[in-house]
Backbone as CSV, one residue per row, in Angstrom:
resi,resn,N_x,N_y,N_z,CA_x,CA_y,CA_z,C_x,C_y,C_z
1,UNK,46.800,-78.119,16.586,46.493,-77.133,17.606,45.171,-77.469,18.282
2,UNK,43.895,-77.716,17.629,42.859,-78.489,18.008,43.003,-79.323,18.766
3,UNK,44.020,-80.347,18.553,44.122,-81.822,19.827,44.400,-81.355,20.884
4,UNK,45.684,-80.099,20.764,46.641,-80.036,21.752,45.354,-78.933,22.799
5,UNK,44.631,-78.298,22.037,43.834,-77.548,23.283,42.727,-78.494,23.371
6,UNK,42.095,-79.568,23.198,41.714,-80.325,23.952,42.151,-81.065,24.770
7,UNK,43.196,-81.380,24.635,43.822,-82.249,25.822,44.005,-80.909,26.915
8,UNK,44.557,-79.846,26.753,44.516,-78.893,28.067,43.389,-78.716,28.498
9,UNK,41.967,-78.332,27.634,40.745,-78.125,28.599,40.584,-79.646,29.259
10,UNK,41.154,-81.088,28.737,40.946,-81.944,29.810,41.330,-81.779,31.175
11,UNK,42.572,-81.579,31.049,43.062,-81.134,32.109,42.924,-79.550,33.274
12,UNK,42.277,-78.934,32.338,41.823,-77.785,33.165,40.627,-78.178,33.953
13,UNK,39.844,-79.174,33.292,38.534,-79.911,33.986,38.872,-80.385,34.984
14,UNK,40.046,-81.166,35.311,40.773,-81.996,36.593,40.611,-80.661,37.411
15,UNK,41.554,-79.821,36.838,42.020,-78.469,37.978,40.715,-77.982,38.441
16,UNK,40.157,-77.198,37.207,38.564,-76.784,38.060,37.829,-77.892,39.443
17,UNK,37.782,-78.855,39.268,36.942,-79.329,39.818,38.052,-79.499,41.625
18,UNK,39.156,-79.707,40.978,39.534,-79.900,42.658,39.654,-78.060,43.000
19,UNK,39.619,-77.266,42.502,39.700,-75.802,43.048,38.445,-75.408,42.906
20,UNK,37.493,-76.070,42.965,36.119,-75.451,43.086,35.507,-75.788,44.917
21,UNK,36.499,-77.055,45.210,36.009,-77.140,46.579,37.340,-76.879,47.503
22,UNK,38.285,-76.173,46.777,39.087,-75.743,48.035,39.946,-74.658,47.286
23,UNK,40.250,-73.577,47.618,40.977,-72.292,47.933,42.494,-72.653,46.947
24,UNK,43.194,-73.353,47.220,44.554,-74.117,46.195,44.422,-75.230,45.485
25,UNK,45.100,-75.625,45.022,45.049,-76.533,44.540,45.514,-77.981,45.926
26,UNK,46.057,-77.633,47.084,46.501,-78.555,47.832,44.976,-78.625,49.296
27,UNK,44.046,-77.236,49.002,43.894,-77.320,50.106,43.370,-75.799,50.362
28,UNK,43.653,-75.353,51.666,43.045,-74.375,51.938,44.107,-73.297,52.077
29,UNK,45.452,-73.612,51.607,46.521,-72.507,51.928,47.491,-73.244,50.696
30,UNK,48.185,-72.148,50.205,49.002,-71.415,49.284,50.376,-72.528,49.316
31,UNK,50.561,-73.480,48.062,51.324,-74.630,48.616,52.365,-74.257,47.234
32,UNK,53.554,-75.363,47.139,54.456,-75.447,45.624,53.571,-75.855,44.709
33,UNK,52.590,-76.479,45.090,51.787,-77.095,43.827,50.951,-75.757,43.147
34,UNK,50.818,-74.587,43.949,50.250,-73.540,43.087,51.083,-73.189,41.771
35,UNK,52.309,-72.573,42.665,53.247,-72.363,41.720,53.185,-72.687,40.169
36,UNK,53.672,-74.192,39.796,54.326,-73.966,38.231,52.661,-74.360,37.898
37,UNK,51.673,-74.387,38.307,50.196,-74.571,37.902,49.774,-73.158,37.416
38,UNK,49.943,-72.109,38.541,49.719,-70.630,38.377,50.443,-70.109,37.112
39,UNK,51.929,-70.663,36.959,52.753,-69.934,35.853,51.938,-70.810,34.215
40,UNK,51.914,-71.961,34.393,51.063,-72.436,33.330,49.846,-71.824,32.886
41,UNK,48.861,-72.017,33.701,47.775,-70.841,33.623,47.769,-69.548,33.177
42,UNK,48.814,-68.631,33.312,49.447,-67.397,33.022,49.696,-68.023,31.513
43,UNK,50.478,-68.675,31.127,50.714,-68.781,29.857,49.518,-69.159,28.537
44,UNK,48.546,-70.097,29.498,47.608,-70.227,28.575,47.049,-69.186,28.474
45,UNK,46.777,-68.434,29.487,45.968,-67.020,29.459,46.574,-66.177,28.089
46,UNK,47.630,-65.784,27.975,48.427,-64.936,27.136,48.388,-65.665,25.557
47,UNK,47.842,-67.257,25.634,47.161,-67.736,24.027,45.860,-67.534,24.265
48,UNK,45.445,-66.757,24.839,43.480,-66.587,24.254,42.968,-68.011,24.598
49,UNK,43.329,-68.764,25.916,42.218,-69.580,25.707,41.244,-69.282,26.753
50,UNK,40.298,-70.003,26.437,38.561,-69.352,26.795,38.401,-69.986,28.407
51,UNK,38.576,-68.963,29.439,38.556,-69.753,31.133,37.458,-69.308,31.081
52,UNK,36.345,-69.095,30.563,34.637,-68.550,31.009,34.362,-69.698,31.911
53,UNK,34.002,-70.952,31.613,33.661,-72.311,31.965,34.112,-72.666,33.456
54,UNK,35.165,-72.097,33.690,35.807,-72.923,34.979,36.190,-71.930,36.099
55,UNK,34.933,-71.867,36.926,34.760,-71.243,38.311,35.864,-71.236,39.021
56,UNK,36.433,-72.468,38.831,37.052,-72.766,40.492,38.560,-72.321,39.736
57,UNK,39.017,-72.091,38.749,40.139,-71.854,38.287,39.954,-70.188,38.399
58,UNK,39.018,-69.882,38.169,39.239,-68.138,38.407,39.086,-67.590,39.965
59,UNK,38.420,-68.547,40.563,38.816,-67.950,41.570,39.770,-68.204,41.877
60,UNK,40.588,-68.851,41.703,41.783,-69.577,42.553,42.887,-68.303,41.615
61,UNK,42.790,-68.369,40.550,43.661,-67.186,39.768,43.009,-65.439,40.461
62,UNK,42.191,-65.349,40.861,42.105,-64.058,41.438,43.012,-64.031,42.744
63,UNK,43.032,-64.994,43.523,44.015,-65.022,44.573,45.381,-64.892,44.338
64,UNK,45.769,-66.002,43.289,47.051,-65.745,42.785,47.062,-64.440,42.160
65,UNK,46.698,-63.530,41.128,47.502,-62.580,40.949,47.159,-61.050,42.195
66,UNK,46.937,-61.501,43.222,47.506,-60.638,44.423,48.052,-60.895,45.006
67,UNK,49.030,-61.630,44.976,50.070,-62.293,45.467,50.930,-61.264,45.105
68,UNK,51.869,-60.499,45.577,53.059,-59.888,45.030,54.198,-60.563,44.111
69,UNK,54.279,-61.968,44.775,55.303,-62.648,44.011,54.919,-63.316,42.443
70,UNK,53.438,-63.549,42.551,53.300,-63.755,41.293,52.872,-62.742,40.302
71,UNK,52.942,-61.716,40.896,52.820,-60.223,39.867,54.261,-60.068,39.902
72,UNK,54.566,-59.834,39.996,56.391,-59.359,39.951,57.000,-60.438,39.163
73,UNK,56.738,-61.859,39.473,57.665,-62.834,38.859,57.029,-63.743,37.479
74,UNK,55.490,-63.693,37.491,55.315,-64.585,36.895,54.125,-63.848,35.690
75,UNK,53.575,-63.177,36.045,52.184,-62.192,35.490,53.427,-60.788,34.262
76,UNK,54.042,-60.407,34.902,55.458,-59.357,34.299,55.761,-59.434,33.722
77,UNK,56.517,-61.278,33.614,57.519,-61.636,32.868,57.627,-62.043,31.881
78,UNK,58.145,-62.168,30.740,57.598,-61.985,29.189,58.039,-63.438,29.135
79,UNK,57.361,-64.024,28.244,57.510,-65.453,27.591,58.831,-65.651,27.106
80,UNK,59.146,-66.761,27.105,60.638,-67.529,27.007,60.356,-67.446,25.554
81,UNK,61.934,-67.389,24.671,61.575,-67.637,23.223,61.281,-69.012,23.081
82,UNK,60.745,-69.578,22.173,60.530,-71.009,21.823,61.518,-71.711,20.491
């Protein structure tokens, strides 16, 4: 469990840093690449992991959950069994 959440905060480091200088992840407007990024994010959120560290990911997640579609579809919706 240790490896596996270091390898995600690696990768949350990628994300922060390109959403610290722009609004999406593509840019300055709301693209597919938010999408299954936003629903991932949602899921790590719901294991307790620690987003204090990464600016540009919370802001970019404050946008997303006022989105209607990702409150209704993705923030709502209960985890898949595993």
């Amino acid at each position: 469990i240790i490896k596996a959440k270091e390898q995600v905060f690696l990768l949350l480091n990628i994300l922060n840093t390109q959403l610290i200088n722009n609004n999406y992840i593509l840019g300055d407007e709301f693209s597919l690449a938010d999408i299954p990024a936003g629903c991932w994010y949602n899921r790590c959120q719901k294991f307790n992991f620690d987003f204090s560290n990464f600016d540009g990911i919370n802001a970019w997640f404050s946008k997303l959950r006022k989105r209607d579609a990702y409150k209704n579809n993705v923030i709502s919706a209960p985890l898949p069994p595993n």
